[in-house]
C-alpha positions in Angstrom: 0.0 0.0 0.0 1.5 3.4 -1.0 1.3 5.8 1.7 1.8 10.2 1.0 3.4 12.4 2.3 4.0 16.3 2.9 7.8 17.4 3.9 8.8 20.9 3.9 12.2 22.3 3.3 13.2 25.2 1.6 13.0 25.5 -2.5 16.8 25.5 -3.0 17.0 22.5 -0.5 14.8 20.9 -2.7 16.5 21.3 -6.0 19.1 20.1 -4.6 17.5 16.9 -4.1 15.7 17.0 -7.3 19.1 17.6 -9.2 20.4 14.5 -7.4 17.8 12.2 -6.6 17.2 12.1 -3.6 15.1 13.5 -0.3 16.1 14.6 3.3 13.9 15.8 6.1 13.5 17.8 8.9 17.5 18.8 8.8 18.7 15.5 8.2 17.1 13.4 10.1 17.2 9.5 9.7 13.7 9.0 11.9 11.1 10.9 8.8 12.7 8.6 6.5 12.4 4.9 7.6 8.7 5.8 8.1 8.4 5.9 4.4 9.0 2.9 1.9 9.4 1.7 -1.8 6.6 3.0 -4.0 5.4 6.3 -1.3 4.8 9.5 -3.1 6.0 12.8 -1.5 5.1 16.7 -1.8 7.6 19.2 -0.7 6.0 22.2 0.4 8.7 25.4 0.3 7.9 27.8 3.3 10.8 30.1 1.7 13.3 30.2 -1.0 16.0 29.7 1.2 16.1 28.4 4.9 17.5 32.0 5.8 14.9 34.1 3.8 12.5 36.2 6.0 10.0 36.2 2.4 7.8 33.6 2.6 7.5 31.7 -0.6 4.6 29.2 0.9 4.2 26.7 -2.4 4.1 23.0 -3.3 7.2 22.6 -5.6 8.0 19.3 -6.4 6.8 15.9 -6.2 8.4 12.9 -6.3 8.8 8.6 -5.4 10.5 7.1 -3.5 12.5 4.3 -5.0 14.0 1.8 -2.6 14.1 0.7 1.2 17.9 2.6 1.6 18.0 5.2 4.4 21.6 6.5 4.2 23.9 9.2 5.3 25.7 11.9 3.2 28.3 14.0 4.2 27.2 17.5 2.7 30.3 19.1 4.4 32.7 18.8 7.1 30.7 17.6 10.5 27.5 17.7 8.5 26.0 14.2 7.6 22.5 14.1 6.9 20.8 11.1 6.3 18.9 10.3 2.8 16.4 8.2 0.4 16.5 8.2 -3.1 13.6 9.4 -4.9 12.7 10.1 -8.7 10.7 13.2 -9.3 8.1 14.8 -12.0 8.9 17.3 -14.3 6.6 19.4 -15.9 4.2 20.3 -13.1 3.5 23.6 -11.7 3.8 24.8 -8.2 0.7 25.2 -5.9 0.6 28.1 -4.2 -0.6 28.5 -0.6 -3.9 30.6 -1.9 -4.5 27.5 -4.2 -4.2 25.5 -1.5 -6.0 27.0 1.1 -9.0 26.3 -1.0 -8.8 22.5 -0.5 -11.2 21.9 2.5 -8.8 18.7 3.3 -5.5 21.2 3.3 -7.2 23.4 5.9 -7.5 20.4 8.4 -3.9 19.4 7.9 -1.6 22.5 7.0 -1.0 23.0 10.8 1.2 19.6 10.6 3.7 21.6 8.5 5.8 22.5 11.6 6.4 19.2 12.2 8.9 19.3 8.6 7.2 15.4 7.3 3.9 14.3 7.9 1.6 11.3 5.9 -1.9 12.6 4.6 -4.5 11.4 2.8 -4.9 9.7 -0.6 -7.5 12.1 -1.1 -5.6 15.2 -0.2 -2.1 14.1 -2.2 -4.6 13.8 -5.3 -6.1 17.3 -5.1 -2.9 18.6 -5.1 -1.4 16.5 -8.0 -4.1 17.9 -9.8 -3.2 21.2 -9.3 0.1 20.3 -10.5 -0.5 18.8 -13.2 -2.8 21.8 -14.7 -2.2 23.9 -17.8 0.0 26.5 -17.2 
């Protein structure tokens, strides 16, 4: 059973990942990623361009698979070793913007969880999303 999930990190921390495959949670953190598995979709919601922006940005960006059971670690630079899972993501969808988003009945009873950096939601919700993704342009 695929399960879906919401993590939020900044949009350049995301590319990152995007560029290279892979996601990482709540600042490195191994425990956000052994809850997911093979097959789990996730959104990344982007509170800010970059973690030390005072803008907020507050969109969906990106979303992607994950694509094995390997949690590992990655040292990103001296002292800092954040652990990872691989993940392949979509191109070609649009970002959701919080507006957008706050118009999703489902959203408003789960967009408090966003402090928490990863949380699983609904089948329901991740599809009312993808489909604002996936809209024209």
């Amino acid at each position: 059973m695929t399960n879906y999930w919401i993590g939020v990190a900044s949009k350049n921390h995301v590319l990152l990942g995007i560029q290279d495959g892979f996601c990482q949670l709540c600042h490195g953190k191994k425990a956000p990623l052994i809850k997911m598995k093979k097959g789990d979709r996730i959104l990344y919601y982007s509170p800010k361009l970059d973690r030390n922006d005072t803008q907020p940005y507050q969109k969906i960006i990106a979303v992607g698979t994950v694509v094995d059971e390997e949690v590992y670690s990655f040292e990103m630079a001296p002292g800092f070793v954040p652990f990872r899972r691989n993940v392949v993501y979509e191109e070609g969808l649009k970002e959701v913007t919080l507006v957008a988003l706050n118009q999703l009945t489902e959203w408003t009873t789960q967009r408090s969880k966003l402090r928490f950096g990863h949380f699983e939601i609904p089948v329901s919700l991740y599809q009312s999303i993808y489909h604002l993704m996936k809209e024209e342009n």
